[in-house]
C-alpha positions in Angstrom: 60.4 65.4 81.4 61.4 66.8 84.8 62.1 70.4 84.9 65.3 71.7 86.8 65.3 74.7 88.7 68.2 77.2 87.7 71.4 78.9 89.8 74.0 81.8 89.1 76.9 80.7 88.9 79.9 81.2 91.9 81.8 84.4 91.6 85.2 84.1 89.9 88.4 85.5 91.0 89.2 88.4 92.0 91.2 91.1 90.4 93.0 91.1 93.9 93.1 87.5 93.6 95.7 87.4 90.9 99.2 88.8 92.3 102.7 87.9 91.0 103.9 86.8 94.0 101.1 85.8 96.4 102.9 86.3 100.1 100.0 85.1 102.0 100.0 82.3 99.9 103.6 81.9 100.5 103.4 82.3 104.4 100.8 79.2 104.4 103.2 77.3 102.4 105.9 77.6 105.5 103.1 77.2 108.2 102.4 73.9 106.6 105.7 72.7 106.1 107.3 74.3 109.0 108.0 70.9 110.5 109.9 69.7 107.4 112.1 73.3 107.9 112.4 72.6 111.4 113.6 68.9 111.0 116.0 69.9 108.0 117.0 73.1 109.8 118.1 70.5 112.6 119.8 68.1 110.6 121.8 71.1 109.5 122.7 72.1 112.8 123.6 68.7 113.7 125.7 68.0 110.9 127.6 71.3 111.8 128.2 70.3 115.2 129.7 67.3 114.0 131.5 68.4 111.1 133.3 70.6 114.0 133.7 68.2 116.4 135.8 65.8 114.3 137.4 68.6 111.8 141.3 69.1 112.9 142.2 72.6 113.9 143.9 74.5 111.4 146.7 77.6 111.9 147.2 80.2 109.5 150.5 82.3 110.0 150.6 85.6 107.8 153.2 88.2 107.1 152.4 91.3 104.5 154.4 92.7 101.5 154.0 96.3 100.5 154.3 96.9 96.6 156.5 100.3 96.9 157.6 101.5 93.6 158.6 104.4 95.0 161.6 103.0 96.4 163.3 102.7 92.7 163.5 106.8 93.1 166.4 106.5 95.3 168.4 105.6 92.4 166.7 107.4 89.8 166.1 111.1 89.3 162.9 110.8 87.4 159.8 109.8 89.3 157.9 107.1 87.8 154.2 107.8 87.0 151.9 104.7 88.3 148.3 105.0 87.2 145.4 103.7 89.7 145.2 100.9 86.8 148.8 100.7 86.1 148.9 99.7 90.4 146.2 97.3 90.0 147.5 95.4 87.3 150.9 95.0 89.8 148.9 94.3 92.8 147.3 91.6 90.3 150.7 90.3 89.1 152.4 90.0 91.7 149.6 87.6 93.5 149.8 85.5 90.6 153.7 85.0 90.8 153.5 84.4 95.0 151.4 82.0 93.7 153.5 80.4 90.7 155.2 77.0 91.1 159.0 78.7 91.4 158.1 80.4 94.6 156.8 77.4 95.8 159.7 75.3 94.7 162.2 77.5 96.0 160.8 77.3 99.6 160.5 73.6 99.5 163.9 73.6 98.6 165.0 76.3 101.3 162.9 74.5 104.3 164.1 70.5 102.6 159.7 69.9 103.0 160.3 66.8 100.9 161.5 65.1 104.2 159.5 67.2 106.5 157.2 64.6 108.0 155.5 66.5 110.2 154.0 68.5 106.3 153.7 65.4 104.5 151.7 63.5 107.2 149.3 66.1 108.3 146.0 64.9 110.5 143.1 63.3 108.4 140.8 66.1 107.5 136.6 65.8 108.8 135.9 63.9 104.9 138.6 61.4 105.8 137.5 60.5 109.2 134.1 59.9 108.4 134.9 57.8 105.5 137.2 55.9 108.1 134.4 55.4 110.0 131.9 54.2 107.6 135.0 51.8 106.2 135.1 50.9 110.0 131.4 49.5 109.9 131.9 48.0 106.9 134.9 46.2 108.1 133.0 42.9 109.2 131.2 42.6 105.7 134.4 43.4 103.8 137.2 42.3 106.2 139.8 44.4 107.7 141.6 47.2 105.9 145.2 48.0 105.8 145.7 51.5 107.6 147.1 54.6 105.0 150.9 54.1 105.5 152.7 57.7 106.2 154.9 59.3 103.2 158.5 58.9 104.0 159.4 61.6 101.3 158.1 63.4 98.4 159.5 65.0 95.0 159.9 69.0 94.4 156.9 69.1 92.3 154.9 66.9 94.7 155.9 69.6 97.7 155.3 72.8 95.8 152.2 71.1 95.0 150.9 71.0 98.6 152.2 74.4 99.5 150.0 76.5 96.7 147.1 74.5 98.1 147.6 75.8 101.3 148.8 79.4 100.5 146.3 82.2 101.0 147.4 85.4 99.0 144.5 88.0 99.2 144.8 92.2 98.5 144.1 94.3 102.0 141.7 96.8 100.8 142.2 99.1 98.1 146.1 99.6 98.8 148.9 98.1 97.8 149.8 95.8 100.6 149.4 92.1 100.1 148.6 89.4 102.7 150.7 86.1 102.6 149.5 83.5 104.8 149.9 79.7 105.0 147.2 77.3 106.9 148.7 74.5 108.5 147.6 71.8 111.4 150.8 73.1 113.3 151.2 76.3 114.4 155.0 76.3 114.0 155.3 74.9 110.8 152.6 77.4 109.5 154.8 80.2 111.0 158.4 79.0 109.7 156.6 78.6 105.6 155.3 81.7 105.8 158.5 83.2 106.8 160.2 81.5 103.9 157.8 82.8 101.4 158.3 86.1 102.5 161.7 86.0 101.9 161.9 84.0 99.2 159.4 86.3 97.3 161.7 89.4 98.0 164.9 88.2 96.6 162.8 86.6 93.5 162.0 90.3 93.0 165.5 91.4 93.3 167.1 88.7 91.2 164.2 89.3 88.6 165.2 93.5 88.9 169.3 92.0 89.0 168.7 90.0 85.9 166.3 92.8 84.0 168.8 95.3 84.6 171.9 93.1 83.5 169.4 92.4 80.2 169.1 95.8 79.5 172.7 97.1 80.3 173.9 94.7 77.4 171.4 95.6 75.2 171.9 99.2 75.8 175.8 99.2 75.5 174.8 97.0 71.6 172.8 99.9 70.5 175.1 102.9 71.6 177.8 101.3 69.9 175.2 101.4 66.4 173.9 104.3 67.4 177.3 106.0 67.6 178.6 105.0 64.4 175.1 105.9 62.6 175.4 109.6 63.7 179.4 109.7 62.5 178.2 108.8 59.2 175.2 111.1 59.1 177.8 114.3 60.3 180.0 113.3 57.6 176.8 113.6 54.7 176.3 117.1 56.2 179.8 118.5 55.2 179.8 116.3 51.7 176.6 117.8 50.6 177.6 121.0 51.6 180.5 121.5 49.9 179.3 119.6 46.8 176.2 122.4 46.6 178.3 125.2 47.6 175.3 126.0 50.1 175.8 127.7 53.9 173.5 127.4 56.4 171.1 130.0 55.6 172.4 132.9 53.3 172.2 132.1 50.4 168.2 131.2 50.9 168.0 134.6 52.0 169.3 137.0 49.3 167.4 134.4 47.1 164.5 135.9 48.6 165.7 139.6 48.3 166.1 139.6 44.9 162.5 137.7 43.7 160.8 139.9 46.3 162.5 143.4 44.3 162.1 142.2 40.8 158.1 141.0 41.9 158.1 144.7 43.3 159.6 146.4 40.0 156.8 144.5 37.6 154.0 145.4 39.8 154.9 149.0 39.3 155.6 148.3 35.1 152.4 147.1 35.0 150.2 150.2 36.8 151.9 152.2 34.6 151.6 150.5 31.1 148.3 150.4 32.2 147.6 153.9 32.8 149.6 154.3 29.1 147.1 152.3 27.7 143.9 154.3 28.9 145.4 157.5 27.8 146.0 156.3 24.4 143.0 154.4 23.8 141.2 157.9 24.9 143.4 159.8 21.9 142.6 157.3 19.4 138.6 157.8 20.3 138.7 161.7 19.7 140.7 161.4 17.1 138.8 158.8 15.2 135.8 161.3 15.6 137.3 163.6 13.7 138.2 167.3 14.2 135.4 168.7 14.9 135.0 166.9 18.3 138.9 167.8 19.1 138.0 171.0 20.6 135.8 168.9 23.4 138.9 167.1 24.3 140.8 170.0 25.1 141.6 168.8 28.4 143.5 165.9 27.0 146.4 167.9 26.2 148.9 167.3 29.5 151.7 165.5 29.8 155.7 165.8 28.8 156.4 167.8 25.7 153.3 169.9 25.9 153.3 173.6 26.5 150.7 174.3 29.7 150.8 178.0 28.2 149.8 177.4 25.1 147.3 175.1 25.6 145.7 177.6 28.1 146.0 180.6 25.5 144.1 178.4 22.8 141.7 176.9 25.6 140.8 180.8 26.5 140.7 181.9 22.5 138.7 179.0 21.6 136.1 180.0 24.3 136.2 184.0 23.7 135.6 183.1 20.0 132.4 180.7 20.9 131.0 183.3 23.4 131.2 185.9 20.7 129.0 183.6 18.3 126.3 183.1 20.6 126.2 187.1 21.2 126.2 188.5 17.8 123.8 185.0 17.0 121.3 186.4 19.2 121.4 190.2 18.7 121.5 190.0 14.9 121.4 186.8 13.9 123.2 184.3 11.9 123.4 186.0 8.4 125.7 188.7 10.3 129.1 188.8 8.3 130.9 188.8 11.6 129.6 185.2 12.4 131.6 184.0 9.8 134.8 185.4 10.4 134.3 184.0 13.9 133.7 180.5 12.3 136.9 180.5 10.2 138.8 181.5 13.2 137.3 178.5 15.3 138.1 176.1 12.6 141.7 177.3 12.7 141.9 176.7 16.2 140.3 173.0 16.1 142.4 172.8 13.7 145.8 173.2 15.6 144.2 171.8 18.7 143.1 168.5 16.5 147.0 168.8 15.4 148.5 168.6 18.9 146.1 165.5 19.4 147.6 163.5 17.0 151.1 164.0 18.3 150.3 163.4 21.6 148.5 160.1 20.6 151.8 158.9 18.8 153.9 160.3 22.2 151.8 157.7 24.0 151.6 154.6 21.8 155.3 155.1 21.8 155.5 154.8 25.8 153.2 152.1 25.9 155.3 149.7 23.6 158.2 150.7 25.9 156.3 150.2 29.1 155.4 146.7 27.6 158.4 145.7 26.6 159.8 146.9 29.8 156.9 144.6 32.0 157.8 141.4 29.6 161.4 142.0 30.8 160.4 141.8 34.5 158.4 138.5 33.9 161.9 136.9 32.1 163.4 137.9 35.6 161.0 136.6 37.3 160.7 133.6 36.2 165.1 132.9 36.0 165.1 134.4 39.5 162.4 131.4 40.5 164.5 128.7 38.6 167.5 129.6 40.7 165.5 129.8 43.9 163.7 126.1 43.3 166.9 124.6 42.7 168.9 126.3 45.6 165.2 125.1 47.8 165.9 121.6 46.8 169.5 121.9 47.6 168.3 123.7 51.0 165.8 121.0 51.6 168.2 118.1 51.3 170.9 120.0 53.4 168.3 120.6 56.3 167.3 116.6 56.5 170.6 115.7 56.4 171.4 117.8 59.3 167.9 117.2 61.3 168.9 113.1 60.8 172.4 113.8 62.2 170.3 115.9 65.4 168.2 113.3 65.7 170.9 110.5 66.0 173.0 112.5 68.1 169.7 113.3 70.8 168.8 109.4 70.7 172.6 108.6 71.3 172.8 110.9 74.4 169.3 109.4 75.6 170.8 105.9 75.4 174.2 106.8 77.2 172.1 108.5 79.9 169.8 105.5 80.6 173.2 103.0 80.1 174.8 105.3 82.7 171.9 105.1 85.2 171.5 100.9 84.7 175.3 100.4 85.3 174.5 102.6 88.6 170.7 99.8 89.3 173.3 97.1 88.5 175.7 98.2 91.6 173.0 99.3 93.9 170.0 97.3 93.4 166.7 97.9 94.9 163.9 95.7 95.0 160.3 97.5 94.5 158.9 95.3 97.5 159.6 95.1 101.1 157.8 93.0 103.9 156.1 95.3 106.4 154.5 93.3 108.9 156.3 89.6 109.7 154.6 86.3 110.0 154.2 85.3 113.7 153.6 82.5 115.8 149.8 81.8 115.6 148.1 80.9 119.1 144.4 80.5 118.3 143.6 78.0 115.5 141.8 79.8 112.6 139.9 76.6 111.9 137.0 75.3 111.4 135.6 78.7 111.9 132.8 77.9 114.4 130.3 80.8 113.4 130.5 80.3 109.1 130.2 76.5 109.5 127.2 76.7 111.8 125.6 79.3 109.3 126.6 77.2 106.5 124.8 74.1 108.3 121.7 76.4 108.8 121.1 77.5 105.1 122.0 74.5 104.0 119.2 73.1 106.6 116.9 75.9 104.9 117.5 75.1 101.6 116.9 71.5 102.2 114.0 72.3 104.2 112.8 74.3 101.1 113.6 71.4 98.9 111.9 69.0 100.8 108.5 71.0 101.1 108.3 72.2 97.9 108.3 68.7 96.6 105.5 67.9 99.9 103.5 71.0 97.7 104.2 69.9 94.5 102.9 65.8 95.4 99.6 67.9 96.7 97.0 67.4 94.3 94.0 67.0 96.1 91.4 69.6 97.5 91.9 71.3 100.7 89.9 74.5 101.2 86.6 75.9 99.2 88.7 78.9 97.3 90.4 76.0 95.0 87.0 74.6 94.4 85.6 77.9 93.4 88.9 79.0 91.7 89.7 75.7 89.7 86.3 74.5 89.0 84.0 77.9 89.0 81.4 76.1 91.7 79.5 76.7 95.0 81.3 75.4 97.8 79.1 74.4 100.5 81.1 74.0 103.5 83.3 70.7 105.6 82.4 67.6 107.4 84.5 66.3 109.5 86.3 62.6 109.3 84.4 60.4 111.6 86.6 58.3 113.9 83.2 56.0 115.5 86.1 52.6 115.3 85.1 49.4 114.4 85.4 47.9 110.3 84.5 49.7 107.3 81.4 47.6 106.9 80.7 45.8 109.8 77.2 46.4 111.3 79.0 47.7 114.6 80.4 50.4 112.2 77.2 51.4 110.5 75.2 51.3 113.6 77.8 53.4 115.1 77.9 56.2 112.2 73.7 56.5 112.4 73.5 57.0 115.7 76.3 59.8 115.6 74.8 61.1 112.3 71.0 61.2 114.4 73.5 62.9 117.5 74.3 65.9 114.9 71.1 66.3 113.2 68.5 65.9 115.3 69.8 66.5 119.0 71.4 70.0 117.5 68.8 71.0 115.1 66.3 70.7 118.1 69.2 73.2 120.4 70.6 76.4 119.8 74.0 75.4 119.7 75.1 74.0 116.3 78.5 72.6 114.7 79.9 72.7 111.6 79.1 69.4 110.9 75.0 70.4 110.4 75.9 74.0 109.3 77.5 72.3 106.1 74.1 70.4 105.7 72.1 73.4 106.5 74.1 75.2 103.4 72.7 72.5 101.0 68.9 72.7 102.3 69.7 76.6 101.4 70.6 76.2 97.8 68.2 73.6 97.2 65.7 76.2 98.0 65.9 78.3 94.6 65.2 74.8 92.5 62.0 74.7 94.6 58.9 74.4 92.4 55.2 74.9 93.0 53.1 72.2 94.0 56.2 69.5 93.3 59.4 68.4 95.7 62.8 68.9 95.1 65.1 66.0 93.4 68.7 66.1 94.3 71.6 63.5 93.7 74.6 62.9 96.0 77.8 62.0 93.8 81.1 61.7 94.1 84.3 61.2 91.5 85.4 58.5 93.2 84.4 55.1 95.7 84.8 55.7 99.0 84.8 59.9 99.3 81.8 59.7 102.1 78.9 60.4 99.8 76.2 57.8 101.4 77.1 59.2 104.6 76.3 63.3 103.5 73.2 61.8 101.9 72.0 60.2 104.7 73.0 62.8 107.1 71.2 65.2 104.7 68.0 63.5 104.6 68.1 63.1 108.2 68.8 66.9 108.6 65.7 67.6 106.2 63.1 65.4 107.4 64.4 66.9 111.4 63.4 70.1 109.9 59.7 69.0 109.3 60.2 68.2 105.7 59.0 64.9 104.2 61.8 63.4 102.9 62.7 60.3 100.7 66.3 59.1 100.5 66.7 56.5 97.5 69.8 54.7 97.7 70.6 54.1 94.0 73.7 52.8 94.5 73.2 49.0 93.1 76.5 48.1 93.4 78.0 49.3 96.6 74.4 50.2 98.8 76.1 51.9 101.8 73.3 53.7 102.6 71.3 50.9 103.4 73.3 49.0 104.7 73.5 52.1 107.2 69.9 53.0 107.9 68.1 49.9 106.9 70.3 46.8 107.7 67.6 44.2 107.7 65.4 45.2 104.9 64.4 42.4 102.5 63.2 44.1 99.4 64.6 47.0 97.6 64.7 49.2 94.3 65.2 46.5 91.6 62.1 44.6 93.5 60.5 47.3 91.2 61.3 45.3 88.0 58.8 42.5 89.5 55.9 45.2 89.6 56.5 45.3 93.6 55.0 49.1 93.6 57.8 50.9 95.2 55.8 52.2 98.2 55.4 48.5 99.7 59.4 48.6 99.9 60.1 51.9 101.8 60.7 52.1 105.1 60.2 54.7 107.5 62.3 56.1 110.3 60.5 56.5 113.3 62.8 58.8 115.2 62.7 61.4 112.0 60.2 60.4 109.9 62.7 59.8 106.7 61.0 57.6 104.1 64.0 55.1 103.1 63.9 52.9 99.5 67.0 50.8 99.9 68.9 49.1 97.0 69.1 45.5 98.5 67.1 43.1 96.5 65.5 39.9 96.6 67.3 37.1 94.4 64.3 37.5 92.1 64.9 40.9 91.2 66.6 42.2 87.8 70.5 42.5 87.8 70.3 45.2 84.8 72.8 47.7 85.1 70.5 49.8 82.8 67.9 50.2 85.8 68.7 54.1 86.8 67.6 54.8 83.1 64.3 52.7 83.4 61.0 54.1 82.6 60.5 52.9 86.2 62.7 55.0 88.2 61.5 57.9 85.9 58.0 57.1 87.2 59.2 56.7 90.1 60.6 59.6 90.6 57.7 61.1 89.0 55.4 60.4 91.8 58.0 61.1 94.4 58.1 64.8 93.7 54.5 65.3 94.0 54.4 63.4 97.7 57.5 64.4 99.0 59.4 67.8 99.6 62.4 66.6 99.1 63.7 63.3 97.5 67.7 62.6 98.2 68.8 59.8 95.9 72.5 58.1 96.8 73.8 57.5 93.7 77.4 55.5 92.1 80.3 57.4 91.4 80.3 59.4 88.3 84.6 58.5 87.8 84.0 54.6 87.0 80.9 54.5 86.1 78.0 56.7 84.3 75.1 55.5 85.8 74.7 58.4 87.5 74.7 60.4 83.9 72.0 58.4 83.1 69.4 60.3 86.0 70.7 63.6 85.2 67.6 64.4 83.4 65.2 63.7 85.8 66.8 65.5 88.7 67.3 69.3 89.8 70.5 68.9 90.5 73.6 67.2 92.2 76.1 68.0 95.1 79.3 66.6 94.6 80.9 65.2 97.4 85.1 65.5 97.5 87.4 63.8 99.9 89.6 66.0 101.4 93.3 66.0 100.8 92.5 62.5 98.7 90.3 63.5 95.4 92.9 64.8 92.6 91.7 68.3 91.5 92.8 66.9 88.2 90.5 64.1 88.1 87.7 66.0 89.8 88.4 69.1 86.8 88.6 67.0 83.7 85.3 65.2 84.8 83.4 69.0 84.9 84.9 70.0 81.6 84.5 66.5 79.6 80.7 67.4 80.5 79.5 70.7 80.3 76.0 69.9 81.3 77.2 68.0 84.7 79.0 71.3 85.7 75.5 73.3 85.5 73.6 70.9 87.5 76.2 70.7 90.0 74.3 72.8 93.0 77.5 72.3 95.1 80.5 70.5 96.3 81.1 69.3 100.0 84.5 68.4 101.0 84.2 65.7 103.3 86.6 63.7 105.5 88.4 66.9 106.6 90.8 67.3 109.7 90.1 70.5 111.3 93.4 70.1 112.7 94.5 70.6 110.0 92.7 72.1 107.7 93.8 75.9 109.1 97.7 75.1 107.2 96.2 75.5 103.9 94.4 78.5 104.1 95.3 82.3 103.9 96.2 84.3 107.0 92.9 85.5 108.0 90.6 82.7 105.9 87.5 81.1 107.5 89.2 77.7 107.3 91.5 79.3 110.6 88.5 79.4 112.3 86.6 76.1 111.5 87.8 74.1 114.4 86.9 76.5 117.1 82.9 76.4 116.2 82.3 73.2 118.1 84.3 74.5 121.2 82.2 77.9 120.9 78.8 76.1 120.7 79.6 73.7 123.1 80.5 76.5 125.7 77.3 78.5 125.0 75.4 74.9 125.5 77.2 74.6 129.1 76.2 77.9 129.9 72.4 77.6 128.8 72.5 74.7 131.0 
């Protein structure tokens, strides 16, 4: 088994390669479809030119109407608030109704336009006259037509109808002036309708105020008359009720008041006192439940009315002279002294009376306390009959006050309503409308159509946009390859470089042709490999020799197929003109053309050989049916056969090409084998093994990416051997549209005038 030589793989995209919007891209896109823009952009222009060369000329006659609500203040005191939304729904409504049917109607009627002939004959418009001239040269097919007779009359509705088509009502600016303007083919006409609707559009504002007003006034004068008698009936429940509850208008509420707010006054003093009554007495009953010995501690108790201040000072003073008297003789001579006991039956006697008055001053208060009770509970009663009285006279109050706020209420409404009757009986004999024309229609001089600047514009985007149309479907149709970046981008492989399409005349496969094509192949490869100068034509080649260089191996030759996707892309004649380049170089070269079916390449090089490739099959050893090129030295096995050979399709996959191809690689440097298309066929599959690699030939702007893409990825192992792809067929005329601004593809076509300059001046 052969061994193939290895190589990295192109680079990928670029992270500045993928933008959202590409402009270069986008700028290549007009370059190559500027002559679609141009021709559309024409078209455009010429359309326009027409469309305004046969288009009547229109007048438009305008007046404007200011929206003044101020002018309603001259009859009315108050000023009427307008909000800057408030104005723009009246700016807004008052369009619509300059718009309305009635308007129209009523200036139909005032101008009679249903006999106007000069408004219901107006001049074809530019879609009429065409269509009269394409009915012209259709007349001979379809014989002659009857011309459009002219409208003697029309009805109301058929006249308003055609004056809101031709009205224009539009808002100037932000204020509250209106323009009304009517477009007509006559200038006089135009001027005398918008006249009309000026003043018919005033008085349909006063008539509308006249008949609002007149509405109102009877409505008004209804509801006083209601009003009236509903605040007569309310006065009359204010004096009833009044006299049934015996109530005034506020005094009785009053004293009401007085008298809770005395008796509420009265209890809160009842109650301090009972309770101070109560302390007292609870005190007293303590000390005296403690018995008398503790009543001369609570000396202090006795105060108050019906107690002697005197006396209780006098037994106060004795009680203490007697006690300090104890403690003296106590501690001078103890307590067995007689004296001490005298002393002791005089104290007793005096807790004795003091324990007395105790008790009756205890019974003195429990006494006052059950009166200040009593007294308090009394107050509550009061209270409490005081607030009885004072609810019901609130209710009674209550009702009196809504009768009487009712009969205010009537009687402010009723004045209200005379007021604004008063001021519509006053709108009613002096009416105002709230709009007044400012600036009067006149007599137009200039047409106003067709306007000469917006229908040429028009004509030009419309040009554009066609244009666009038209080449973004030319881009979308494109699905071929035009410049290496898609083949490195779409399919991830080298891309070696152009040839150019060659234009040498003659048939596709006459011998003139193929004669013709060798000698200019033999022009490019060995006349300007032997020069300095060189083209693009053997600079592609040279780009192959240089990648064939890493699957060199020691002591063998390189093995390389030519392919293509598809018949006729120009592979035999990139194989030839590579082997040619190569054995021009010095190399020894053998170029096997291994297309069976379609053998272009010897038909090209070796016209009037007798034996070929299958000759093999009859043990014809394959070096008795090469033939050499004397001019380069290229050692040629062509596929024409003698009638004896083998017709097997299977031959590519034969152990005899293998061996063949064996012993090649070890004579030769470089063996170039021609082979079928790998689209239709796969007998170019079947070598795969046994070579180092294949260069895929495109055509340009005829191979669909498609095609070419979904051939690499249905076979993984043909995209690895693939050393390069050659697009070939190009037209370096062309071929600068489809790249970016500043890509090599710009440049291609100047190479051949650059070497051929620098080949003068050598000379």
């Amino acid at each position: 088994m052969l061994e193939r030589g290895t190589f990295p793989d192109g680079p990928g995209p670029q992270a500045s390669d993928l933008k959202f919007i590409d402009l270069d891209r986008v700028w290549g896109i007009l370059r190559r479809q500027s002559r679609v823009l141009i021709l559309c952009v024409a078209i455009g222009l010429c359309l326009g030119v027409l469309y305004i060369s046969i288009a009547p000329r229109t007048y438009v006659s305008a007046s404007q109407i200011l929206i003044d609500k101020n002018l309603k203040e001259v009859v009315s005191d108050v000023a009427l608030p307008t909000s800057a939304m408030d104005l723009e729904a009246e700016i807004l409504n008052q369009i619509e109704v300059l718009k309305s049917s009635r308007i129209a109607q009523v200036v139909a009627q005032s101008e009679n336009l249903m006999t106007d002939r000069e408004f219901l004959n107006p001049p074809r418009s530019a879609s009429a006259r065409v269509k009269a001239m394409f009915m012209g040269l259709l007349a001979p097919f379809r014989g002659p037509v009857a011309p459009d007779a002219a409208a003697p009359e029309a009805s109301l509705d058929q006249a308003a109808g055609a004056l809101r088509a031709d009205i224009q009502v539009d808002r100037v600016g932000r204020s509250s002036v209106i323009r009304l303007g009517f477009e007509s083919f006559s200038p006089e006409l135009a001027n005398r309708i918008a006249k009309a609707y000026s003043v018919a559009f005033v008085q349909d504002q006063l008539n509308a105020d006249l008949e609002a007003t007149r509405q109102a006034t009877d409505w008004l004068q209804q509801r006083l008359a209601e009003l009236g008698e509903s605040q007569r009936q309310a006065t009359l429940a204010v004096e009833q009720f009044r006299r049934e509850s015996g109530l005034s208008v506020g005094q009785d509420e009053v004293l009401s008041t007085q008298r809770l707010q005395a008796l509420t006054d009265q209890l809160v003093l009842a109650q301090a006192e009972t309770a101070r009554v109560r302390a007292l007495s609870a005190q007293l009953t303590n000390v005296i439940a403690a018995g008398p010995e503790s009543a001369a501690n609570s000396v202090a108790l006795l105060s108050g009315p019906g107690i002697d201040a005197t006396e209780v000072a006098t037994i106060r003073t004795q009680y203490a002279s007697i006690v300090r008297r104890i403690s003296e003789i106590t501690a001078s001579f103890g307590t067995d002294h007689p004296q001490i006991a005298v002393l002791n039956a005089q104290k007793q006697a005096l807790t004795g009376q003091i324990f007395t008055q105790l008790q009756g001053l205890d019974e003195q208060y429990r006494n006052q306390l059950t009166i200040a009770q009593r007294q308090e509970d009394g107050l509550r009663g009061d209270i409490e009959k005081e607030g009885v009285t004072a609810a019901e006279s609130n209710q009674a109050q209550v009702r009196l006050s809504e009768l009487q706020q009712r009969s205010a209420a009537l009687k402010l409404l009723y004045n209200s309503f005379l007021s604004r009757y008063e001021e519509s009986i006053q709108r009613q004999s002096f009416p105002i409308p709230s709009v007044r024309v400012i600036s009067e229609a006149a007599l137009p001089h200039e047409p106003s159509g067709p306007r000469v600047m917006l229908v040429m514009a028009g004509a030009l985007i419309m040009g554009l946009f066609l244009g666009l149309i038209v080449g973004a479907i030319n881009e979308l149709r494109e699905r071929s390859f035009r410049i290496g970046s898609q083949i490195s981008n779409e399919l991830g492989l080298r891309f070696l470089g152009y040839l150019p399409k060659l234009r040498t005349g003659g048939g596709a496969r006459s011998p003139a042709q193929a004669a013709r094509t060798h000698r200019f192949i033999k022009d490019q490869v060995v006349e300007r490999s032997s020069s300095s100068p060189t083209t693009a034509f053997l600079e592609t080649l040279k780009s192959g020799r240089i990648m064939l260089r890493n699957r060199r191996h020691a002591g063998r030759g390189v093995t390389v197929g030519v392919v293509s996707v598809l018949p006729g892309e120009g592979k035999t004649t990139y194989a030839v003109a590579f082997a040619e380049m190569l054995a021009a170089s010095g190399s020894k070269v053998l170029l096997i053309d291994a297309d069976l079916r379609q053998p272009a390449a010897s038909r090209l090089v070796t016209p009037d050989a007798t034996l070929g490739l299958r000759d093999m099959s009859l043990g014809t050893p394959w070096r008795d049916i090469t033939r050499t090129d004397a001019e380069t030295g290229l050692v040629i096995i062509p596929a024409l056969s003698s009638p004896n050979a083998s017709t097997s399709n299977d031959f590519l996959a034969s152990a005899i090409m293998q061996k063949l191809l064996e012993e090649a690689r070890r004579e030769f440097d470089y063996v170039v084998i021609d082979l079928p298309p790998i689209g239709p066929v796969v007998d170019a599959m079947s070598i795969q093994p046994w070579t180092d690699g294949f260069i895929l030939v495109t055509e340009w702007g005829r191979t669909p990416r498609r095609l070419v893409r979904g051939l690499i990825e249905s076979e993984p192992q043909l995209s690895q051997d693939i050393i390069g792809v050659v697009l070939n067929k190009v037209d370096f005329d062309k071929l600068g549209r489809y790249s970016d601004p500043g890509g090599v593809e710009r440049f291609v076509g100047t190479y051949d005038q650059y070497y051929q300059v620098a080949k003068t001046s050598d000379a």
